[in-house]
FIKOL-626244 format. One line per field, with one value per atom (N, C-alpha, C): x, y, z; atom name. Coordinates in Angstrom, 2 decimals. Atoms other than C-alpha are relative to their C-alpha. Example, Ala and Ser with C-alpha at 12.3 -4.5 7.8 and 13.67 -1.06 7.14 Angstrom:
x <- 0.89	12.30	0.90	-0.82	13.67	-0.77
y <- -1.19	-4.50	1.20	-1.19	-1.06	1.09
z <- 0.00	7.80	0.00	-0.06	7.14	0.73
atome <- N	CA	C	N	CA	C
***
This chain:
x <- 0.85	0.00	0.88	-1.04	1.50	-0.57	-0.04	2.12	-1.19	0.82	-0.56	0.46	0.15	-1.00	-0.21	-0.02	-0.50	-0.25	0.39	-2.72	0.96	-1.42	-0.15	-1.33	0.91	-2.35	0.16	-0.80	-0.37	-0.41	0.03	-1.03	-1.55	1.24	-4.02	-1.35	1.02	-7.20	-0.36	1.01	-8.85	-1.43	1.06	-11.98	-0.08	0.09	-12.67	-1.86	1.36	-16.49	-0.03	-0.67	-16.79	-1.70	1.18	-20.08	-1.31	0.83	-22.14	-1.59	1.31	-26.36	-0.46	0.38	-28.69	-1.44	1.32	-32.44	-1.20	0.74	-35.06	-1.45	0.64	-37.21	-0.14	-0.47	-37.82	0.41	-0.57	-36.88	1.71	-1.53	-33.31	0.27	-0.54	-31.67	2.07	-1.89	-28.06	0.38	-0.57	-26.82	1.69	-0.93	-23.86	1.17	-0.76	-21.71	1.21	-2.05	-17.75	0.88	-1.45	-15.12	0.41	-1.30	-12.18	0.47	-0.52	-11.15	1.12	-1.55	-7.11	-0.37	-0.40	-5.65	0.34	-0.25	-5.73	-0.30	0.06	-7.24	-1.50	1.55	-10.38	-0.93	0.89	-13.05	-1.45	1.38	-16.29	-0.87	0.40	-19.01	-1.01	0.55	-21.42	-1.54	1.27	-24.82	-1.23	1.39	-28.66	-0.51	0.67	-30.91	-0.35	0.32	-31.95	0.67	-1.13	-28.93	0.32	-0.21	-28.34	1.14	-0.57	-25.72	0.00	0.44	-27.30	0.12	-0.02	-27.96	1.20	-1.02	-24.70	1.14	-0.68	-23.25	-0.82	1.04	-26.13	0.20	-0.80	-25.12	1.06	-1.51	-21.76	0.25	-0.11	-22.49	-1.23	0.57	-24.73	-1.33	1.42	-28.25	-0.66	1.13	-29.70	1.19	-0.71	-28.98	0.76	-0.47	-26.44	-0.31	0.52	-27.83	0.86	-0.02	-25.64	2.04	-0.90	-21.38	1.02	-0.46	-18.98	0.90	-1.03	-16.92	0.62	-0.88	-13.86	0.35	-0.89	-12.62	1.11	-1.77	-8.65	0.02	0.23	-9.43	-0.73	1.26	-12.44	-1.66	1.69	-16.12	-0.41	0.59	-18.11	-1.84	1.22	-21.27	-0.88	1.07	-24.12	0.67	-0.49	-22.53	-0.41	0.79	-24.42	0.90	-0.59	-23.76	0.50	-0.40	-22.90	1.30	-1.25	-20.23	1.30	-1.15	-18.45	0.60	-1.16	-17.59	1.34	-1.05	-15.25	0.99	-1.08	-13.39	0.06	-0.41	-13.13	-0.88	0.80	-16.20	-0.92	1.26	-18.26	-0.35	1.16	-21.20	-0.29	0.37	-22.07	-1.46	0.86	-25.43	-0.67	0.63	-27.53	-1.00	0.72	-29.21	0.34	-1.42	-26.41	-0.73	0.80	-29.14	0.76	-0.69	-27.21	-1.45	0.65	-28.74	-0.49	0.19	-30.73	-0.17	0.17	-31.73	1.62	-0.52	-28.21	1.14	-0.83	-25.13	1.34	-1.19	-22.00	0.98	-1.07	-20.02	-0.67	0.69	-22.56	-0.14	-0.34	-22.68	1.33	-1.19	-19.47	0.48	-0.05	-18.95	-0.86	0.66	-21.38	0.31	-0.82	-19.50	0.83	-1.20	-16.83	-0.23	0.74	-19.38	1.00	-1.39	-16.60	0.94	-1.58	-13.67	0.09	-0.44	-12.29	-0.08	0.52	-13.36	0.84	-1.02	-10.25	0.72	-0.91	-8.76	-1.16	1.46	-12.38	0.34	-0.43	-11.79	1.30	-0.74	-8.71	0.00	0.11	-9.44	-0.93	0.99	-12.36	0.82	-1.30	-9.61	0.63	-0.96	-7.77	-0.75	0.96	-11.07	-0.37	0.22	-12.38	0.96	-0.53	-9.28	0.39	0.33	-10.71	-1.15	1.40	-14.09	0.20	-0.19	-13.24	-1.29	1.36	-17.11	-0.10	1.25	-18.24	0.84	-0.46	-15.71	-0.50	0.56	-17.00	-1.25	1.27	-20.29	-0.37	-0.48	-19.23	-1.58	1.29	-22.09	-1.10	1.54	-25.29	0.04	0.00	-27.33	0.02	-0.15	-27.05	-1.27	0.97	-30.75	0.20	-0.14	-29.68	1.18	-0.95	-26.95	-0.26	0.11	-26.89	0.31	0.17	-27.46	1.54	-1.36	-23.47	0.79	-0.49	-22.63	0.04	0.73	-24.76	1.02	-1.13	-22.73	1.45	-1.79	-19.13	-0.36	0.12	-20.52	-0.62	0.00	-21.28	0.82	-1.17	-18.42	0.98	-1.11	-16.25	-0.77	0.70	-19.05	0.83	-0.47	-17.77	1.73	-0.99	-14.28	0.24	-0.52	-14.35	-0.14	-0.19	-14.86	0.96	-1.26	-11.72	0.18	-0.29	-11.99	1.05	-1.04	-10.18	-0.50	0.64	-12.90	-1.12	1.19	-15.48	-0.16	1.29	-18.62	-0.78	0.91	-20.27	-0.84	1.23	-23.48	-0.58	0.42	-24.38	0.14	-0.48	-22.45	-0.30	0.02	-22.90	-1.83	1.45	-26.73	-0.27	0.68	-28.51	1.09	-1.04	-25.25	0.42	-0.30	-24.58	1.12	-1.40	-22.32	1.39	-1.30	-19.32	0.75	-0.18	-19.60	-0.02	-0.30	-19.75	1.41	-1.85	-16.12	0.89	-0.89	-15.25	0.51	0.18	-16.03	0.63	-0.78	-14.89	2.03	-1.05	-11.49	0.45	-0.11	-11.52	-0.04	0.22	-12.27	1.74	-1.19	-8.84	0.83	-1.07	-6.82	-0.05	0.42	-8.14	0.54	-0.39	-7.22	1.45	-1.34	-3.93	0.70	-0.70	-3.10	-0.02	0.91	-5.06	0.72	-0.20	-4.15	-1.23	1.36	-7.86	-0.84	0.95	-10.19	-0.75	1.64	-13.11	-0.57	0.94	-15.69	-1.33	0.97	-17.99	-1.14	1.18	-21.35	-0.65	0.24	-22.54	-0.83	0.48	-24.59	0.94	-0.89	-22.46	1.48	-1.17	-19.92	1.30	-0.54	-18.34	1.57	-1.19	-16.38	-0.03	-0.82	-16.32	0.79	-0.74	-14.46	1.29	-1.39	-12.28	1.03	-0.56	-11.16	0.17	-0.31	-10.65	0.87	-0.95	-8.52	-0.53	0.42	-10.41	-2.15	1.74	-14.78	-0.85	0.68	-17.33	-1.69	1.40	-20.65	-0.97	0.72	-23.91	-1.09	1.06	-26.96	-0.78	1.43	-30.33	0.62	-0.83	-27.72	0.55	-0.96	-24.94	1.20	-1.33	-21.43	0.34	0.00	-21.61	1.17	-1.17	-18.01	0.65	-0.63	-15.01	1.56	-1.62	-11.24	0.63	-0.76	-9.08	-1.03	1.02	-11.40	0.58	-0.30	-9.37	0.04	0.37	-10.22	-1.63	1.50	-13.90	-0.25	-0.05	-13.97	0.11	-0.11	-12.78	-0.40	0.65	-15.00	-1.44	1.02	-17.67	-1.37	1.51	-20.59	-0.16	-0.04	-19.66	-0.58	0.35	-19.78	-1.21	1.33	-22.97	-1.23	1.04	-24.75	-0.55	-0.18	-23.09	0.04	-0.53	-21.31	-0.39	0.47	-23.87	1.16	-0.50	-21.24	-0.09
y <- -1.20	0.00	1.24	-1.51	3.50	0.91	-0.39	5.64	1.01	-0.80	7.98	1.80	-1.57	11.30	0.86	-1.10	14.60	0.97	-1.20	17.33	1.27	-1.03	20.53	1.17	-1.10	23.05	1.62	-0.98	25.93	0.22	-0.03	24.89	0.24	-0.43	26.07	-1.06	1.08	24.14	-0.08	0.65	21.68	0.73	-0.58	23.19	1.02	-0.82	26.35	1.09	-0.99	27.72	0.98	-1.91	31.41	0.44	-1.11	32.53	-0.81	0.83	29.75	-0.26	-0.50	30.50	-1.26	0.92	27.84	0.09	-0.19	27.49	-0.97	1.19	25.03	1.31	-0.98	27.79	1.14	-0.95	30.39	0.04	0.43	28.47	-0.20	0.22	29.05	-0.96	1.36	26.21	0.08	-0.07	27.34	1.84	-1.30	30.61	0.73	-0.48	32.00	-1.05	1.34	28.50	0.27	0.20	28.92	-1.52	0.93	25.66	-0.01	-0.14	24.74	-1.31	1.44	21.43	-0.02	-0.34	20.78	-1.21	1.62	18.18	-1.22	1.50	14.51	0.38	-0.40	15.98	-0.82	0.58	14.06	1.25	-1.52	16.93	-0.51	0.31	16.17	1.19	-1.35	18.09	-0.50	0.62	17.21	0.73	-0.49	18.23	-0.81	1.00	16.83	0.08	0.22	15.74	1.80	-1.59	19.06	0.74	-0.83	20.90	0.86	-0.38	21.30	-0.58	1.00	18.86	-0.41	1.07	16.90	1.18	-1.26	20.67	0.23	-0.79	21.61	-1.04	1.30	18.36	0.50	-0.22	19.58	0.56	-1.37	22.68	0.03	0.43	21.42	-0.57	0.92	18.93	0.02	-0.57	21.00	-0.58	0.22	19.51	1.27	-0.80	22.62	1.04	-1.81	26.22	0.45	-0.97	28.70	1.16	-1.29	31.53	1.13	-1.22	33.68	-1.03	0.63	32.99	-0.61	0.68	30.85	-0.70	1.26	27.59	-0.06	0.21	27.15	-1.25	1.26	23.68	0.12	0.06	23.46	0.98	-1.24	26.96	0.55	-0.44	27.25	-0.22	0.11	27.91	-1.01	1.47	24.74	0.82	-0.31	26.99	-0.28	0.17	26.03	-0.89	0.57	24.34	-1.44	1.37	20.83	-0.61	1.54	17.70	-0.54	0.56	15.85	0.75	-0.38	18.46	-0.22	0.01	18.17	-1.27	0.92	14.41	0.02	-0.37	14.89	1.09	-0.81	17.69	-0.82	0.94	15.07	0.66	-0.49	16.18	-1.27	1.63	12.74	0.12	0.01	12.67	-1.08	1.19	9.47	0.27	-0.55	10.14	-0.71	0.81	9.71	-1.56	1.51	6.12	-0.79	0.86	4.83	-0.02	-0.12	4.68	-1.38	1.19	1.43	-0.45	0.75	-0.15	-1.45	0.77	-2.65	-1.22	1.00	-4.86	-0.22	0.21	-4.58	-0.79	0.86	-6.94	1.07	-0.37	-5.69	0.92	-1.05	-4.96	0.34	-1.19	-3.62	1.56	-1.13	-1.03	0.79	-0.37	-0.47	0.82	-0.82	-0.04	1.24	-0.81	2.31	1.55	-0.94	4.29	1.05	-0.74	4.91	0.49	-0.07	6.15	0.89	-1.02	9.27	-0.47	0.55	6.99	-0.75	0.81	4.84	-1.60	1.24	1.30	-1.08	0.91	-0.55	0.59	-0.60	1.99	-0.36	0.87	0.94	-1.30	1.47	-2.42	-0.18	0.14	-2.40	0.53	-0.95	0.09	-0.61	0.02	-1.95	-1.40	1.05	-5.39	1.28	-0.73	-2.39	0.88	-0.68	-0.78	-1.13	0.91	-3.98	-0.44	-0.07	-4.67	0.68	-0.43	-2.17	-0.45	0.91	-4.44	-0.80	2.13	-8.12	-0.50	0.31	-8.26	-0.05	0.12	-6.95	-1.26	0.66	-9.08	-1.54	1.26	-12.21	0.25	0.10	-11.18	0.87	-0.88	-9.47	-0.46	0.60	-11.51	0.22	-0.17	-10.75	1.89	-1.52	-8.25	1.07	-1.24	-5.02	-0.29	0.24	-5.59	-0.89	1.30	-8.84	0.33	-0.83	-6.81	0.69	-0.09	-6.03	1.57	-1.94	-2.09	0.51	-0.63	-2.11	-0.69	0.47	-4.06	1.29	-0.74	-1.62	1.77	-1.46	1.30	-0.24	0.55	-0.69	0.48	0.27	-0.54	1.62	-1.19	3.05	0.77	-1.08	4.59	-1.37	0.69	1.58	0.84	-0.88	3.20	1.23	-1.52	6.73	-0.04	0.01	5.82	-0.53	0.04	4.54	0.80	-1.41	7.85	0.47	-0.60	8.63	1.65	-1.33	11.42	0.93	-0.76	14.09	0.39	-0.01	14.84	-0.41	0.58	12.65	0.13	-1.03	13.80	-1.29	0.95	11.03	0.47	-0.28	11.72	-1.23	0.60	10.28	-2.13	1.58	6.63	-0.98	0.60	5.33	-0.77	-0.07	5.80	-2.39	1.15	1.94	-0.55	0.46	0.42	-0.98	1.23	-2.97	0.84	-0.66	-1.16	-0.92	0.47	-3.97	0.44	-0.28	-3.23	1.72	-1.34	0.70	0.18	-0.35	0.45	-0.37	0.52	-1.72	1.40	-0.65	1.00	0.96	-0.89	3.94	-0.25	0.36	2.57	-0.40	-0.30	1.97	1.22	-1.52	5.37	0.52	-0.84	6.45	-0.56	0.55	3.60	0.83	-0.68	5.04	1.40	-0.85	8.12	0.33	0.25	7.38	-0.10	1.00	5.06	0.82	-0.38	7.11	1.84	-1.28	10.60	1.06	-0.49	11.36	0.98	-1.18	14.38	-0.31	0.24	13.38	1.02	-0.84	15.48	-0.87	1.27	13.27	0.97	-0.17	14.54	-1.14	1.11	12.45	0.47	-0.40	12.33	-0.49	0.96	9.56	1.19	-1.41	12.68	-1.07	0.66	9.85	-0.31	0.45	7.70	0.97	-0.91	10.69	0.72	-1.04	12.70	-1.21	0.83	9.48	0.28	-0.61	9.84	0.88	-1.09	12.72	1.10	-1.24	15.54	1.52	-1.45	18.79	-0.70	0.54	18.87	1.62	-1.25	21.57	-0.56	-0.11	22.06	0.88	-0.86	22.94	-0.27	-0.24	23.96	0.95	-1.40	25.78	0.65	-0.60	26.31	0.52	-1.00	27.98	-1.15	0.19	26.97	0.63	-0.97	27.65	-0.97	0.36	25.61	-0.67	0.44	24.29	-0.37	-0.07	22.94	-1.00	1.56	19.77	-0.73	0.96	17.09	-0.55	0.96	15.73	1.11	-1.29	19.52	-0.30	0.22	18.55	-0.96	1.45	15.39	-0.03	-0.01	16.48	0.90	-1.37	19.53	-0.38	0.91	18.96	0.79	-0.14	20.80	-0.96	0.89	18.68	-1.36	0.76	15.85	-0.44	0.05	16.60	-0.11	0.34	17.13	-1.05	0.66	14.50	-1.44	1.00	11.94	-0.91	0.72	11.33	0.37	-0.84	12.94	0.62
z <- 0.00	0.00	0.00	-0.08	-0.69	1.45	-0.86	1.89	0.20	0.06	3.10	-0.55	0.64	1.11	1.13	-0.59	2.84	-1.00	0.47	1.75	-0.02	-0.26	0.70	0.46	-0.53	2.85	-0.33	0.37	1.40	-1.85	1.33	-2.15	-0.76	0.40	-4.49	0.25	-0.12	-3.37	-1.68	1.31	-6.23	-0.16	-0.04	-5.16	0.93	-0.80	-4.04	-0.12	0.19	-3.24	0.70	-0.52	-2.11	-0.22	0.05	-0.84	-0.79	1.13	-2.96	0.77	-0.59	-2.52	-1.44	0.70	-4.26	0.39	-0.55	-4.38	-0.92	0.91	-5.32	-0.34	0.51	-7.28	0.83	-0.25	-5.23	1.74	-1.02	-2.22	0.27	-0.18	-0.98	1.17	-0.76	0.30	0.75	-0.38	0.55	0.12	-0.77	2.22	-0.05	-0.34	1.19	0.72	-0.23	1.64	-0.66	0.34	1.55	0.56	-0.60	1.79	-1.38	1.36	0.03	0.24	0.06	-0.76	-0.67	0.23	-1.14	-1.29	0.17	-3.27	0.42	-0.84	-2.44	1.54	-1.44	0.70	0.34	-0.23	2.32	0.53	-0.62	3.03	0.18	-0.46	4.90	0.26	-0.63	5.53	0.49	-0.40	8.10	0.53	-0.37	9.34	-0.04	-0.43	10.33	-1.39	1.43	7.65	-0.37	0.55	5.70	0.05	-0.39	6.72	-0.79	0.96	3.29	-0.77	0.31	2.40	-1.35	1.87	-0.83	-0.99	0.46	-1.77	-0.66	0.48	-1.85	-0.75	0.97	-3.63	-1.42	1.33	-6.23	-0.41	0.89	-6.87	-0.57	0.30	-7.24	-1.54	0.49	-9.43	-1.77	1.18	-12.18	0.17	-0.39	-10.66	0.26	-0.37	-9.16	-0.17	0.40	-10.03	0.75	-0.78	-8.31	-0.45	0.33	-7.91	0.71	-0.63	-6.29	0.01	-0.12	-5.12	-1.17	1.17	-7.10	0.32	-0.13	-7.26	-1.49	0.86	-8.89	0.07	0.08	-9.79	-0.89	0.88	-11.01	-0.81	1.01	-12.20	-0.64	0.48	-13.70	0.72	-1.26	-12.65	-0.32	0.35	-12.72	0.74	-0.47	-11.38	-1.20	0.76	-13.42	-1.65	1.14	-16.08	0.29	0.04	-17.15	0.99	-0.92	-15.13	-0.89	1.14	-18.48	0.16	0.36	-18.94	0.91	-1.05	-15.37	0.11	-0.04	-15.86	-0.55	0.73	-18.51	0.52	-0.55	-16.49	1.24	-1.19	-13.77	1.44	-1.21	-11.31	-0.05	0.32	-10.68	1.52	-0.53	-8.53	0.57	-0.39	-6.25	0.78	-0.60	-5.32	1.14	-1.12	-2.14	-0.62	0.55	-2.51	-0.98	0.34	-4.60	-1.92	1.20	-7.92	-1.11	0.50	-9.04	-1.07	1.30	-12.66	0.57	-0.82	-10.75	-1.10	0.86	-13.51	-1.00	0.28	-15.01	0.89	-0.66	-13.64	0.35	-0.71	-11.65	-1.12	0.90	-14.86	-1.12	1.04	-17.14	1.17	-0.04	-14.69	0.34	-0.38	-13.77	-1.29	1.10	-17.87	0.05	0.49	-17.87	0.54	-0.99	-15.17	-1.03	0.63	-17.99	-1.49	1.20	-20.61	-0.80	0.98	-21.61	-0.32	0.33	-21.87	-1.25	0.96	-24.52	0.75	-0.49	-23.96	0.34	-0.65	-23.73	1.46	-1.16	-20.77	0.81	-0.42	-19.02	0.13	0.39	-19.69	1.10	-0.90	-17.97	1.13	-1.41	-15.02	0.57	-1.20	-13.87	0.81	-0.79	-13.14	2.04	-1.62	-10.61	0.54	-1.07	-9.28	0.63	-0.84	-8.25	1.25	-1.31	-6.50	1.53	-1.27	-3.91	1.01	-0.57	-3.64	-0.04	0.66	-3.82	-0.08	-0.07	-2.78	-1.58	1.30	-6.04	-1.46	0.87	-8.19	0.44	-0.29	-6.48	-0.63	0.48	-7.76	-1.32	1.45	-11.18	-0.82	0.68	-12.99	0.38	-0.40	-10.69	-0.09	0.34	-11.09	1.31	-1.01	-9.25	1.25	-1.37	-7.37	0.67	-1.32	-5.83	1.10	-1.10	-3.96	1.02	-1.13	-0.43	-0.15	-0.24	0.85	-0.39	0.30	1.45	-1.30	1.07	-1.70	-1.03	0.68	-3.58	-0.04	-0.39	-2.07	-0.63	1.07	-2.95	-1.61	1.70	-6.87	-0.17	0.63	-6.98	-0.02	-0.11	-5.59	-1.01	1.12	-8.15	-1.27	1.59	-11.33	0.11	0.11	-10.32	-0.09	0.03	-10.17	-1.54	1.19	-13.37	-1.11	0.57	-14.73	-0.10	-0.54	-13.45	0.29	-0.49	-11.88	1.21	-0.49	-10.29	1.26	-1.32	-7.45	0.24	-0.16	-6.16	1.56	-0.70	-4.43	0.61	-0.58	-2.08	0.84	-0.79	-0.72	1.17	-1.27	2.50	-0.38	0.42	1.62	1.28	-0.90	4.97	0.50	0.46	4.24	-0.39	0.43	4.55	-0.24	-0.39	5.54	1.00	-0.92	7.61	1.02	-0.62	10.40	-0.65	0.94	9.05	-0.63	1.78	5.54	0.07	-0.33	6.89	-0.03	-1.05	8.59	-1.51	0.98	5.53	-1.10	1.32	2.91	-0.18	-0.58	4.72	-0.28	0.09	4.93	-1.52	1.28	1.38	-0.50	0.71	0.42	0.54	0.21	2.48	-1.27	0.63	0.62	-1.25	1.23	-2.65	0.23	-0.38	-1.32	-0.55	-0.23	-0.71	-1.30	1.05	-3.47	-1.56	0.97	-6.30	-0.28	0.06	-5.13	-0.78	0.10	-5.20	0.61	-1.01	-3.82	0.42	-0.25	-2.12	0.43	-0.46	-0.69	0.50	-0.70	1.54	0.92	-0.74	2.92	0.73	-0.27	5.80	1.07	-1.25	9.01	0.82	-1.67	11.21	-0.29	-0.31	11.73	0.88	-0.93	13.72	-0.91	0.80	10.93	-1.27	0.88	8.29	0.45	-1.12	11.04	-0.09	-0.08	11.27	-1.07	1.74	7.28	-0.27	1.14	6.50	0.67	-0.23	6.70	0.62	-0.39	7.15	-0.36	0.07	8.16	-0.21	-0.40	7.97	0.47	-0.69	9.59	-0.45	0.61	8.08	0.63	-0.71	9.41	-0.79	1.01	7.55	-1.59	1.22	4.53	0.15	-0.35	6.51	0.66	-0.64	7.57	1.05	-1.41	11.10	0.92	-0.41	11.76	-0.86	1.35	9.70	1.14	-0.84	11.14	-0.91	0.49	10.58	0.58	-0.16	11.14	1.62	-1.21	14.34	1.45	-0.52	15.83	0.51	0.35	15.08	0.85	-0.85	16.79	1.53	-1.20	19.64	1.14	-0.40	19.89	1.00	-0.81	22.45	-0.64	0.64	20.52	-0.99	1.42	17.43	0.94	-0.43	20.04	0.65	-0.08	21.36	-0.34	0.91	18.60	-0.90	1.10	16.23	0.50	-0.32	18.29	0.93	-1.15	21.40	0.90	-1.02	23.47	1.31
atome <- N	CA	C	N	CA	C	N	CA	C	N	CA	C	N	CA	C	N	CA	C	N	CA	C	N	CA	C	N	CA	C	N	CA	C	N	CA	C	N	CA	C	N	CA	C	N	CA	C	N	CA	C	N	CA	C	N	CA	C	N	CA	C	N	CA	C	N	CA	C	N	CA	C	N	CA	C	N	CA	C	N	CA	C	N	CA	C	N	CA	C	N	CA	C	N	CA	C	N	CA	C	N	CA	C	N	CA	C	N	CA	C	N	CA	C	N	CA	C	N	CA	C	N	CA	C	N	CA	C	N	CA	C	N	CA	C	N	CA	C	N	CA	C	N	CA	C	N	CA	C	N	CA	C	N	CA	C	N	CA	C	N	CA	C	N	CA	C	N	CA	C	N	CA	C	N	CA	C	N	CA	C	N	CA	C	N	CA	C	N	CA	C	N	CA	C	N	CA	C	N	CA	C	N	CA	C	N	CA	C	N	CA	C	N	CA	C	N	CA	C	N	CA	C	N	CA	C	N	CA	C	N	CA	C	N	CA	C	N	CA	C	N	CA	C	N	CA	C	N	CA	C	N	CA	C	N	CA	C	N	CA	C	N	CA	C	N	CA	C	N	CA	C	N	CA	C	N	CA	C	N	CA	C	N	CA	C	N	CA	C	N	CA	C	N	CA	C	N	CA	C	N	CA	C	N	CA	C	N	CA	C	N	CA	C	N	CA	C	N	CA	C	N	CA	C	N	CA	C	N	CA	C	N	CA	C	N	CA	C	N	CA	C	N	CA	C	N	CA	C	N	CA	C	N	CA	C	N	CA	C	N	CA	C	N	CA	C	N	CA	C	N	CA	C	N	CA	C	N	CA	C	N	CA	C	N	CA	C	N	CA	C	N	CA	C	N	CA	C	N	CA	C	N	CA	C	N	CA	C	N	CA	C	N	CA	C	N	CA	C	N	CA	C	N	CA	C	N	CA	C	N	CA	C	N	CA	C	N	CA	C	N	CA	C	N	CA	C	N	CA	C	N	CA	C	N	CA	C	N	CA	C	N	CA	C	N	CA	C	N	CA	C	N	CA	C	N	CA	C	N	CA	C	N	CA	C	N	CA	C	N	CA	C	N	CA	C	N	CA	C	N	CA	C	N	CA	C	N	CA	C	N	CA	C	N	CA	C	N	CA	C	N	CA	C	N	CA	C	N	CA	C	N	CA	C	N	CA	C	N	CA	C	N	CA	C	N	CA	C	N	CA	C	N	CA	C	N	CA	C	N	CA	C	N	CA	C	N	CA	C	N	CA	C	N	CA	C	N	CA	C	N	CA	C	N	CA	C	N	CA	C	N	CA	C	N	CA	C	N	CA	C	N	CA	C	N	CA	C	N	CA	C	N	CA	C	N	CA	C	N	CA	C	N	CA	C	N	CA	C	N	CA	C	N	CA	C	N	CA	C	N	CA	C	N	CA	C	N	CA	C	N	CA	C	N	CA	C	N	CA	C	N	CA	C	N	CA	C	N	CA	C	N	CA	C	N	CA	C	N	CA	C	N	CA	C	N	CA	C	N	CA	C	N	CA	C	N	CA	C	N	CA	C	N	CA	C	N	CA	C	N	CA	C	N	CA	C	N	CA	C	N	CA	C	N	CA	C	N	CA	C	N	CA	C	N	CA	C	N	CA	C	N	CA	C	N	CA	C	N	CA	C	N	CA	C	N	CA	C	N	CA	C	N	CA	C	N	CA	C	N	CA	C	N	CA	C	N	CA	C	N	CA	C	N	CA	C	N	CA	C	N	CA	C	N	CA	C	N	CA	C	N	CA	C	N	CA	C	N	CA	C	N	CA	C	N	CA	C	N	CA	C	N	CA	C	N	CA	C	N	CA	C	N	CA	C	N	CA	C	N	CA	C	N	CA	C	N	CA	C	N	CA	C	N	CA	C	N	CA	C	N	CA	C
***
């Protein structure tokens, strides 16, 4: 296993949002939302259901409008610009409830993951994504619905990786999760991390084990960022713990 990646905290974040407002018509959902996600850095962001969370993966991710603010990815805005368009600049989306091709099998969707690529680099990238699931390669042939909550989760974050992207966006992964196959998955995401020299950006509720992973957390509430540190700051904060951790 390669050694663990150290975020350069000094160096230009991959993602940087500044002030980012969002609104499901003329309902605003997001308030003026600032973080900054490094390279190869794990970045969580945590808060209660509605918080605004999925929101701000949405906005991110060319689903719902920005109306206001602005995010830069590796230099350029990615505000409102299609979802189609942000795979190909390496922005991939794992969405809440995993949305796995239920009637299709393990590696029809996995291909389908790598719809922008060239079919032989696919072809070969899903051999060395699997070897982060051994689950789903034992069960390469069945289909996606006969897969277990945390199976289901393994095979969306392997689809989005075979995009190959530069920063992936997991929405509440822990979501309908065997605690086990939780601890398992998590810990996959650092290796990948590590090994990959990958961005994540993880929205979650269990503040518990995304606080474990990751490097830097923020806190959202009503569509506001009302706290932000190193994640091992967070953890050991006793409001965070009260609210998040049962503390």
């Amino acid at each position: 296993m390669a050694n663990a990646v150290e975020p350069d905290p000094h160096g230009e974040p991959l993602l940087r949002v500044d002030n980012l407002s969002a609104a499901y018509g003329k309902i605003r959902a997001l308030h003026g939302v600032s973080i900054e996600v490094p390279q190869a850095a794990i970045v969580c962001v945590l808060g209660a259901n509605g918080a605004g969370k999925t929101t701000l993966l949405r906005a991110l991710s060319g689903l719902l409008p920005v109306t206001g603010g602005t995010a830069i990815f590796s230099g350029q805005s990615i505000a409102n610009v299609p979802a189609e368009q942000l795979v190909p600049r390496g922005v991939v989306h794992v969405p809440q409830g995993r949305m796995v091709f239920a009637q299709l099998s393990v590696k029809e969707n996995l291909v389908l993951g790598g719809y922008t690529r060239p079919a032989a680099e696919v072809r070969h990238d899903i051999d060395r994504v699997l070897g982060y699931f051994p689950r789903l390669k034992e069960r390469i042939t069945s289909r996606a619905g006969t897969l277990s909550g945390g199976e289901q989760q393994m095979l969306a974050i392997a689809r989005g990786l075979l995009a190959k992207p530069r920063l992936l966006m997991l929405d509440e992964p822990s979501m309908g999760v065997a605690p086990i196959l939780k601890d398992a998955i998590f810990s996959t995401l650092r290796d990948i991390r590590d090994q990959e020299r990958l961005t994540l950006l993880i929205v979650e509720q269990d503040a518990d084990i995304a606080l474990d992973i990751s490097d830097q957390g923020y806190v959202i509430e009503t569509g506001r960022v009302v706290m932000h540190g190193p994640a091992a700051e967070l953890a050991g904060n006793e409001d965070i713990r009260r609210a998040y951790l049962g503390g």
